[in-house]
N, C-alpha and C positions, 0 to 999 in steps of 0.2 A: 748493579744488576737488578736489585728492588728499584727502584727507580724509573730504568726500563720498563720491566713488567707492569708498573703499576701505569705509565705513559701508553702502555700500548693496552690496556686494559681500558685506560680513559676511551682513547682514540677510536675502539673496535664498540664500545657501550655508544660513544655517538655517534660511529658511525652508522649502528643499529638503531637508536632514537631518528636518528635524522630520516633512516630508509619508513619504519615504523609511519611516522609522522606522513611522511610523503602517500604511501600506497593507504592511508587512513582518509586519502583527500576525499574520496564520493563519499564515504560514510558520513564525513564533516557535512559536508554538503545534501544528505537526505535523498540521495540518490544513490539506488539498488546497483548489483553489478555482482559479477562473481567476484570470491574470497581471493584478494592476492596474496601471494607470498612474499616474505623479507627482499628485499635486494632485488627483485626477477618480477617482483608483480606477478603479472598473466604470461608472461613472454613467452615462457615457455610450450603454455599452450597455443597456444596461436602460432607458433613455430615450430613447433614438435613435431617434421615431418617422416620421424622416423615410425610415429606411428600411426601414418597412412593418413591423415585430417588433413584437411584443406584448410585455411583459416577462412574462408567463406562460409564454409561449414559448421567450423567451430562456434560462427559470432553467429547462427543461424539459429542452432540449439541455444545460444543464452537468451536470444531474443524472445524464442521459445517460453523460456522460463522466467524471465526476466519484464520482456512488454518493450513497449516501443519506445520508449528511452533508458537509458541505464549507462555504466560506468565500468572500463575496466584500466588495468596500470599496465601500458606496454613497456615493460622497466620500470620507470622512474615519471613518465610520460602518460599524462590523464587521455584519456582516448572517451569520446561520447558517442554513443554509438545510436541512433535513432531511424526509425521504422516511420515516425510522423512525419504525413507527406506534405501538410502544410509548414512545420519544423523546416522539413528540407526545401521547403519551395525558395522560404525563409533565408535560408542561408546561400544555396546555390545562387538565387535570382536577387531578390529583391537587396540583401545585403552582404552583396556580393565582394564591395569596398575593406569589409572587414574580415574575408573568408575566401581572399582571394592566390594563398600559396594551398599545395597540396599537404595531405600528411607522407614524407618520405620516411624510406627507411635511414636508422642513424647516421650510417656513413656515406647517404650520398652527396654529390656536391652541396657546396654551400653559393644559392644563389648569389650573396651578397658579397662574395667575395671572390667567387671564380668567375676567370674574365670569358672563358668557354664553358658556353650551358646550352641545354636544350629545351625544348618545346615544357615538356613535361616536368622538369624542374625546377624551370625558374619562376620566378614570383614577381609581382607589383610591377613596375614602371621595365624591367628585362621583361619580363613576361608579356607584356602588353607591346611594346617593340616586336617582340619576336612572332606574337601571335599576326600582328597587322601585318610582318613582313611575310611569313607562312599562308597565309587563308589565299592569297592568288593562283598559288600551286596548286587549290584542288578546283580552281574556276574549271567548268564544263569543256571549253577548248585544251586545257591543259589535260583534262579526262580522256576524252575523246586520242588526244594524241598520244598517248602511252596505253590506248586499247589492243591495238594491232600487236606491243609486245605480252601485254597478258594473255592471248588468244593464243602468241603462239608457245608459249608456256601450255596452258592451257591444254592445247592437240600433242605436245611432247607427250603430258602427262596422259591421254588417251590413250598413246599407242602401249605405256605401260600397261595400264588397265584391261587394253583388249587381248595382251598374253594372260594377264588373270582369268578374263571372261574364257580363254579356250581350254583353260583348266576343268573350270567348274568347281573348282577348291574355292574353302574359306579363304579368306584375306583381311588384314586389318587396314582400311579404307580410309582411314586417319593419316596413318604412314604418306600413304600419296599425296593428300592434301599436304601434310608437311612438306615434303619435296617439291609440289607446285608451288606453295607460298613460298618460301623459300627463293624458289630458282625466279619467278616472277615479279616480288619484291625487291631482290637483288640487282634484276635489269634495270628497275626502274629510281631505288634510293641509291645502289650502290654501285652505279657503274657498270655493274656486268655485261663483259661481253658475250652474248649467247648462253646458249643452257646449258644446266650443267646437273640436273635430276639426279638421284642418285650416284651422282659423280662429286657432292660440292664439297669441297674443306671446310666450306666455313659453317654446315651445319653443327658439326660438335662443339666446338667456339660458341654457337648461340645457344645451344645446349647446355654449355656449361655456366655460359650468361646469367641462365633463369635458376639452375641448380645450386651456381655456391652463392648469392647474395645472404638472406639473412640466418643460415644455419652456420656461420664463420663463429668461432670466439671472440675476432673484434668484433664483430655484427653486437654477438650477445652484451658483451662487456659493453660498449656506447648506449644500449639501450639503459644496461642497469646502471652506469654513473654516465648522464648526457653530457656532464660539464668537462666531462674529458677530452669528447668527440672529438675535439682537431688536434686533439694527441694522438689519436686512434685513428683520423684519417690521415693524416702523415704519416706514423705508423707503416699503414697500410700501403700507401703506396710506396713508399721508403722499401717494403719489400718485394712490389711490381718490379720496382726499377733497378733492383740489384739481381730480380732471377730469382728470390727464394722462394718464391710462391707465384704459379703461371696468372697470368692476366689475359683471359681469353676478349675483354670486352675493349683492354688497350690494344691488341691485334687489331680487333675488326675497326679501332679509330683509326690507326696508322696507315690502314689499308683505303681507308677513305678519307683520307686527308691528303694521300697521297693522290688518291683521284681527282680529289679535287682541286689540288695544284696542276696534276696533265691539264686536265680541263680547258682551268682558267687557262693556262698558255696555250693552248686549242683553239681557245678562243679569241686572243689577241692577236693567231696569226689568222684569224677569217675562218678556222676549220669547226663549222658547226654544226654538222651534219654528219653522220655515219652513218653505213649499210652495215649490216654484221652476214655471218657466214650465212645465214638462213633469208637472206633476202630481207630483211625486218627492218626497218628505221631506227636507229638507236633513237627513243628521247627518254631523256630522266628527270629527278628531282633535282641533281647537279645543276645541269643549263636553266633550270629553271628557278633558282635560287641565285643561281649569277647574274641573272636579266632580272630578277623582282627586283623592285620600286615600291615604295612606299609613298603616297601623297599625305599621307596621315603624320602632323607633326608630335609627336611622345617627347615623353623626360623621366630618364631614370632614378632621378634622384628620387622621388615621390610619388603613391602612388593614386590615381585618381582615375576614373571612368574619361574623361576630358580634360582639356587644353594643357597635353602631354605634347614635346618636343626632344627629339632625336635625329642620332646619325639614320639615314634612310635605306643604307646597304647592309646587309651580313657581311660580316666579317667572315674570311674563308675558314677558321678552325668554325666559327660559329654555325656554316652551312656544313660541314663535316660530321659536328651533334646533334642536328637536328636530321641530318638523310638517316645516321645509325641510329637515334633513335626511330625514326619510321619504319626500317627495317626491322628492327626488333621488334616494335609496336605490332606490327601492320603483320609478319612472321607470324607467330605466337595466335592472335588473335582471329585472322582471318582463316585459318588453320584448324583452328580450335569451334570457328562459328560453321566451316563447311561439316565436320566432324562431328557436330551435333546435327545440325541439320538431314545430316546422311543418315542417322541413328532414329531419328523419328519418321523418314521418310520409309526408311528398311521397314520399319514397324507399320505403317498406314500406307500399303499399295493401294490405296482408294484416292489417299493424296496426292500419290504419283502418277498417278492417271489424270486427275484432274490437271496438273501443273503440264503434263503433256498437250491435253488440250489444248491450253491456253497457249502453250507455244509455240503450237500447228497453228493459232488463229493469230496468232498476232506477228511470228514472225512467216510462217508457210514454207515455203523454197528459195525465199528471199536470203541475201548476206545478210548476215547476222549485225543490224547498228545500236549504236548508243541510243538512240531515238526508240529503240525496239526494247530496249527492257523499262523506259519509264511505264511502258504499258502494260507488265508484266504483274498486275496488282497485287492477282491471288501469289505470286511468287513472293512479293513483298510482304505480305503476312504470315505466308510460311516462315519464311526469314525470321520477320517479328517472334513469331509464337516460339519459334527454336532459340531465340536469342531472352524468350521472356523465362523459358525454363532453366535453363543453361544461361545465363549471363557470364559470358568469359570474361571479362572486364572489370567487375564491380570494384577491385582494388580501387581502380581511379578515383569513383566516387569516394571522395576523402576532402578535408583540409583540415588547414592549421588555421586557427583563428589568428587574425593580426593585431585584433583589438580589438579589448572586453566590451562585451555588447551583449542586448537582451534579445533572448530571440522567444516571440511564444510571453510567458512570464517565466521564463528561466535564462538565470541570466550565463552564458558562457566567456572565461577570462581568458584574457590572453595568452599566446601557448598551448593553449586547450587543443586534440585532435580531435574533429569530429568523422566520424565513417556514419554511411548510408548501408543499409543490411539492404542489399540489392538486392537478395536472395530471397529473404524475408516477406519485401513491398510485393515481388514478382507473384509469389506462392499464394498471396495473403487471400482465402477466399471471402471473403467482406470485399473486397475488390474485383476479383474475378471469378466468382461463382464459385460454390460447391465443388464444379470441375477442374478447378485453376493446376490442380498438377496434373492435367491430363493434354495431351497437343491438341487443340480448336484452333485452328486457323483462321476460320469465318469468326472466332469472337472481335476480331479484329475489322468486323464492316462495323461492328458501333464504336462509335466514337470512344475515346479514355475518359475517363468521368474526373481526374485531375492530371493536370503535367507532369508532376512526378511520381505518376502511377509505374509506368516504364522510362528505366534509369541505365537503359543498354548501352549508350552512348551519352549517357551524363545532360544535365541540362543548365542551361546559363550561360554567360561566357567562355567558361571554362569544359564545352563541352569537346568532343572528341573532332577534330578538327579536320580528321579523314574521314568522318562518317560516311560520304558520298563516296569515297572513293575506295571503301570497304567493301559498300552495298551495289558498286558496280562488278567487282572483283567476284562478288556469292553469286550474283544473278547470273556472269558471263558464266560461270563454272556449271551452276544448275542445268543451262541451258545444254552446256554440249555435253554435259554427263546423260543425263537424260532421254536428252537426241538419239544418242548410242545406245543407251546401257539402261536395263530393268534393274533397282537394287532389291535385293532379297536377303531378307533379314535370315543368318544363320541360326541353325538349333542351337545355338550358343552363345548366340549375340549379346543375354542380359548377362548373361553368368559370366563373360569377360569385360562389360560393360561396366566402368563407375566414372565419379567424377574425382580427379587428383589433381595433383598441380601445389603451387604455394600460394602466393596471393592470386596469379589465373586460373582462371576452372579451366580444366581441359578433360577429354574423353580418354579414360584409361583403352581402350581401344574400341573399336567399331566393326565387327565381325561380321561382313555380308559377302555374297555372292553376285556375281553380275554376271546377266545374261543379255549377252547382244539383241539388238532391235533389228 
């Protein structure tokens, strides 16, 4: 029994030296950072969404206190967090070879070893594959021909709004975007036949997507011992796959995996083509993931900017991960970008007006074309300026180093996670005037005085892949919202107004009124 005790006495003192040692790593290193704790590091704050923080937020105020580089322990895991835009230019762009995985959360795939991965997870020589087979899907004709079903997403979501407008009642104008994005991402990553607005199943599923990832127990425990992790994601799914704990993100796979199997057999018997109930043309990211080509030769073993060599097709579970991850991406985001946008426009009917303007002169009584929003400039800064305050996205801005390297004169080791304080760069008035947390729109006719001044959509190779097909998604919406509808910010728009979310910022709601035109 002494014996015992005195073995697990050892065991619990090293296994305290060893945690001690670890979260002592910036300090080692001369680099500031808030104070960790034993075993947990920062984790907890940075994921602590029970009390209402964002971790956007959170790294916001350290940077605050902290300055443009610094250090904190997400468990067991060094995290660098930097505000320097030459730093990041650094790392995003120029040495891109060594910072080319993202930082995930613990339990997600393991690129290196799962043979179905997505856009957004995978790394090096899959990553670069996957990227070259992806980027044709958002060519301009591929745009263009999945416009007609966001449009009429789009007029569904109107006719909701104009029972709003005969109210006169407050409403939370987020909600709608949710349900457009949603029902209009759906049609076009996942298949869906026609709309389904307030009607969908699979909203609570993606809901629960964003909600249980990193506030799990495994979640925590992987962070604070990482050499466990694929105990922990076995574990985890070990209890997917028996029922003890629901998998809302394995549903929305199985449901599109299974699409994409009709599909493919769709397609090998000649049937590629479908009208849906509303007159619309089906096309998706399906058909369009089965007909990519690649001329670009890759090799996964290794990973290099050049003379890479690869299979030239997706594999069908492999176009399965990448449409649900678009849907989720593309959901969440583009949702979250109208939802701000609506929130500063409610507040500046001077800007609302001018965007009218420009809408009467560019598009007039004409149908509404793709050709007709690249002209749409002032609307494109509006955008900007709502994307520059509200960055829904900044999580992305992340990676893992793959290999120790100097960046600046500091040197970063391998494994190291490095995040970009999007929040921070956006706010910083040294950058953007005195006024930079105020909506200017027109700041946006001069020019950015560095590229990684605005980090909305990331910059480098690794940037956001649907940017264009985001920014066609805000613009269509603007335009027929607008068309219709005056937004008028409610007596109560700030007071239900914040930013929450976990790693996305999103608009805890959006409280305006709308008056028909």
């Amino acid at each position: 029994m002494i014996l015992l005790l005195v073995l697990l006495g050892v065991a619990a003192y090293a296994a305290y030296s060893f945690s001690k040692h670890r979260i002592e790593y910036w300090e080692r290193h001369g680099v500031v950072g808030p104070k960790p704790t034993i075993f947990f590091g920062n984790f907890r704050e940075i994921f602590n969404k029970t009390a209402g923080r964002n971790s956007v937020l959170q790294i916001y105020d350290w940077t605050k206190q902290f300055g443009k580089v610094y250090g904190f322990q997400e468990g067991w895991k060094n995290v660098l967090v930097i505000s320097d835009l030459d730093m990041l230019y650094e790392i995003f762009v120029k040495k891109f070879e060594s910072f080319h995985a993202r930082k995930l959360y613990p339990l997600s795939p393991d690129s290196d070893t799962s043979a179905d991965i997505d856009l957004f997870h995978a790394h090096g020589g899959k990553w670069k594959r996957i990227r070259t087979l992806s980027t044709p899907t958002f060519a301009t004709i591929n745009l263009k021909n999945v416009m007609p079903t966001v449009v009429h997403s789009i007029d569904v979501m109107l006719e909701f709004m104009d029972k709003k407008a005969q109210t006169g009642e407050d409403f939370n104008i987020h909600e709608h975007f949710q349900e457009f994005s949603l029902d209009g991402i759906s049609r076009i990553a996942l298949g869906q036949k026609g709309t389904r607005q307030f009607n969908n199943p699979n909203l609570n599923k993606i809901r629960e997507v964003f909600r249980g990832a990193p506030n799990t127990f495994l979640h925590t425990a992987s962070a604070t011992v990482p050499y466990f992790q694929p105990v922990f994601r076995t574990l985890l799914f070990s209890l997917f796959r028996y029922g003890i704990i629901r998998n809302p993100f394995g549903e929305l796979m199985d449901q599109l995996n299974k699409a994409v199997k009709l599909r493919k057999e769709a397609h090998a018997r000649g049937e590629k083509e479908e009208i849906d109930e509303f007159g619309v043309k089906r096309v998706d990211f399906i058909d369009f993931f089965l007909e990519v080509e690649s001329d670009e030769q890759l090799d996964v073993t290794k990973f290099k900017m050049s003379g890479m060599r690869v299979i030239k097709k997706l594999a069908l579970s492999e176009i399965g991960c990448n449409c649900l991850l678009f849907l989720l991406a593309g959901f969440d985001t583009t949702a979250n970008t109208l939802g701000f946008t609506a929130y500063c426009l409610a507040k500046s009917p001077e800007t609302q007006a001018r965007l009218r303007e420009e809408i009467e002169e560019v598009v007039g009584s004409d149908e509404l074309s793709y050709e007709h929003l690249g002209k749409l400039r002032f609307m494109e800064n509006v955008v900007k300026e709502a994307l520059r305050l509200y960055p829904v996205a900044s999580f992305a801005n992340s990676r893992n180093c793959t290999e120790t390297t100097t960046v600046g004169d500091m040197t970063i080791e391998k494994g190291t996670f490095v995040q970009a304080d999007t929040f921070a760069i956006h706010r910083n008035k040294k950058l953007w005037g005195e006024d930079a947390d105020e909506f200017i729109p027109d700041r946006w006719t001069v020019e950015r005085s560095h590229q990684a001044a605005w980090l909305s959509f990331g910059i480098g190779p690794r940037m956001c892949v649907g940017m264009r097909l985001a920014n066609m998604i805000s613009k269509l919406v603007l335009v027929k919202v607008l068309s219709k509808f005056e937004l008028i910010a409610s007596p109560r728009i700030d007071e239900e107004f914040g930013m929450i979310g976990g790693s996305v910022l999103m608009p805890k709601a959006v409280l305006v009124q709308l008056k028909a035109r």
